[in-house]
C-alpha positions in Angstrom: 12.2 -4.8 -9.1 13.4 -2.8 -6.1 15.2 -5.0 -3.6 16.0 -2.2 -1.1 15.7 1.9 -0.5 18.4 3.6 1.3 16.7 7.2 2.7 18.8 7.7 6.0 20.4 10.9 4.4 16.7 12.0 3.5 15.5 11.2 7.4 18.6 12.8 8.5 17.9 15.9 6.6 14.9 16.7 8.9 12.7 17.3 5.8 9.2 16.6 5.9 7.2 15.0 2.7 10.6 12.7 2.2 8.5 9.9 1.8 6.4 11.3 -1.4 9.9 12.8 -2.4 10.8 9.2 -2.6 7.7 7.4 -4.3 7.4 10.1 -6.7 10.9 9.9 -8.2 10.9 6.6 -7.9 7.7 6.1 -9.9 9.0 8.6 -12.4 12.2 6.5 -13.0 9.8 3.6 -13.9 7.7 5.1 -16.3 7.9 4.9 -19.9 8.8 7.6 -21.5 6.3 8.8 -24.4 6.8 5.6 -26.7 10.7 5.1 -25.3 10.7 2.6 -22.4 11.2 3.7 -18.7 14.5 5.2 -17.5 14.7 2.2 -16.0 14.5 -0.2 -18.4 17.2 1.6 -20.6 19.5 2.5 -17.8 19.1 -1.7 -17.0 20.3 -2.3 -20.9 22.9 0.1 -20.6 24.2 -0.8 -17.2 24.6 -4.5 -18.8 26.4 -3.4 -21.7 28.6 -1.3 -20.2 29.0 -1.2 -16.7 27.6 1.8 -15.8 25.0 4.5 -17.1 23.4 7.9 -16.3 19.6 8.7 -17.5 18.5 12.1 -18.9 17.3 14.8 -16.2 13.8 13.8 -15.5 10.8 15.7 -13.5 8.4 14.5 -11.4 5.5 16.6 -9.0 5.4 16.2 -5.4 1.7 16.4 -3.8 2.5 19.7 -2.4 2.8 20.7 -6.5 6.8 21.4 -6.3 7.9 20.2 -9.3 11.6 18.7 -8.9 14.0 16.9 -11.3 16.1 13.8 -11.1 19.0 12.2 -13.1 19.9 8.2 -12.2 23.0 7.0 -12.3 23.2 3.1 -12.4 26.3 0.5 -11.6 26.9 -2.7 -11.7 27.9 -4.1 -8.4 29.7 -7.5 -7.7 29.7 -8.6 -4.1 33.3 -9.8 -3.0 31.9 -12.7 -1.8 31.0 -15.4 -4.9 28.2 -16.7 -3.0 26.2 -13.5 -3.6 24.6 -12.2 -6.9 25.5 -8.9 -8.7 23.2 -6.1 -8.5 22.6 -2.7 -10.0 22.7 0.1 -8.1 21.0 3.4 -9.0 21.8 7.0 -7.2 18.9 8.9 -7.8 20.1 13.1 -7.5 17.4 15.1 -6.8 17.4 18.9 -7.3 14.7 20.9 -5.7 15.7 24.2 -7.6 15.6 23.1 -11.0 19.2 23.3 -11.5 20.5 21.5 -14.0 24.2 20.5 -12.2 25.5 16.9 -13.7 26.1 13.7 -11.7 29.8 13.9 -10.3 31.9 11.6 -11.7 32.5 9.4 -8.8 29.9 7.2 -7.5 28.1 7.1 -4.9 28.4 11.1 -4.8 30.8 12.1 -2.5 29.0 15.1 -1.1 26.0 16.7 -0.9 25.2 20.6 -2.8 23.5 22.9 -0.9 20.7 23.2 -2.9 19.8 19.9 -3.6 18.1 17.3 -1.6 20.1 14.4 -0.4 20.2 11.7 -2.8 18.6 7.8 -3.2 20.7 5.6 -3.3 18.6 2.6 -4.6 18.9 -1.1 -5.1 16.8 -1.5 -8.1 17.4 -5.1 -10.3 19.6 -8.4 -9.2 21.0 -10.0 -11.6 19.9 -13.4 -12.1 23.4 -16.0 -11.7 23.3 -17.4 -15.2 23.2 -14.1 -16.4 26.5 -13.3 -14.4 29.5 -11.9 -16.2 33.3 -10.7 -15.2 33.4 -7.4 -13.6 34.6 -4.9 -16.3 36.6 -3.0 -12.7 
């Protein structure tokens, strides 16, 4: 479940078609994947086992026929306040060229290539409280 989409970076950009930019790689991230389930939905397992997980460079279409790929990377966030439940968050990098760079090894992404579209940074899954476990920081 999506709880929220950031895309000033995208509006900032000055870019038309950001919007199909958007529901396209989002609906590719939730797709399954042949008989493999969606990014998603491994990137979820992953990010509960571990922490933290990157998905495979994925490509979607935009209407215009540009075809683009993605890679997700996911986290698991705790709020500092205990009141509020952990979430995952997923950074969605989009590159326009086809260039296959890999996700820096900060997160969020400090900066922005040239040749790449600014990225999604997306608030995909809460984590239900009984589920909750110590931050692995």
């Amino acid at each position: 479940k999506i709880i929220s989409i950031d895309t000033s970076s995208l509006r900032a950009a000055g870019r038309t078609g950001w919007e199909d930019l958007v529901r396209k790689c989002i609906y590719a991230f939730f797709q399954p994947q042949g008989r493999q389930p969606s990014y998603a939905k491994q990137l979820f397992q992953e990010v509960m086992r571990r922490g933290a997980a990157f998905s495979p460079s994925y490509r979607f279409t935009l209407s215009d026929g540009s075809v683009l790929s993605a890679q997700t990377k996911c986290k698991l966030c705790y709020p500092s306040s205990p009141e509020l439940q952990p979430f995952i968050m997923g950074v969605h990098i989009i590159d326009r060229y086809g260039n296959s760079r890999r996700i820096p090894a900060e997160f969020p992404p400090n900066s922005i290539h040239s040749r790449r579209t600014p990225s999604i940074p997306t608030e995909f899954h809460r984590i239900p409280p009984n589920s909750r476990q110590e931050s692995p920081r």
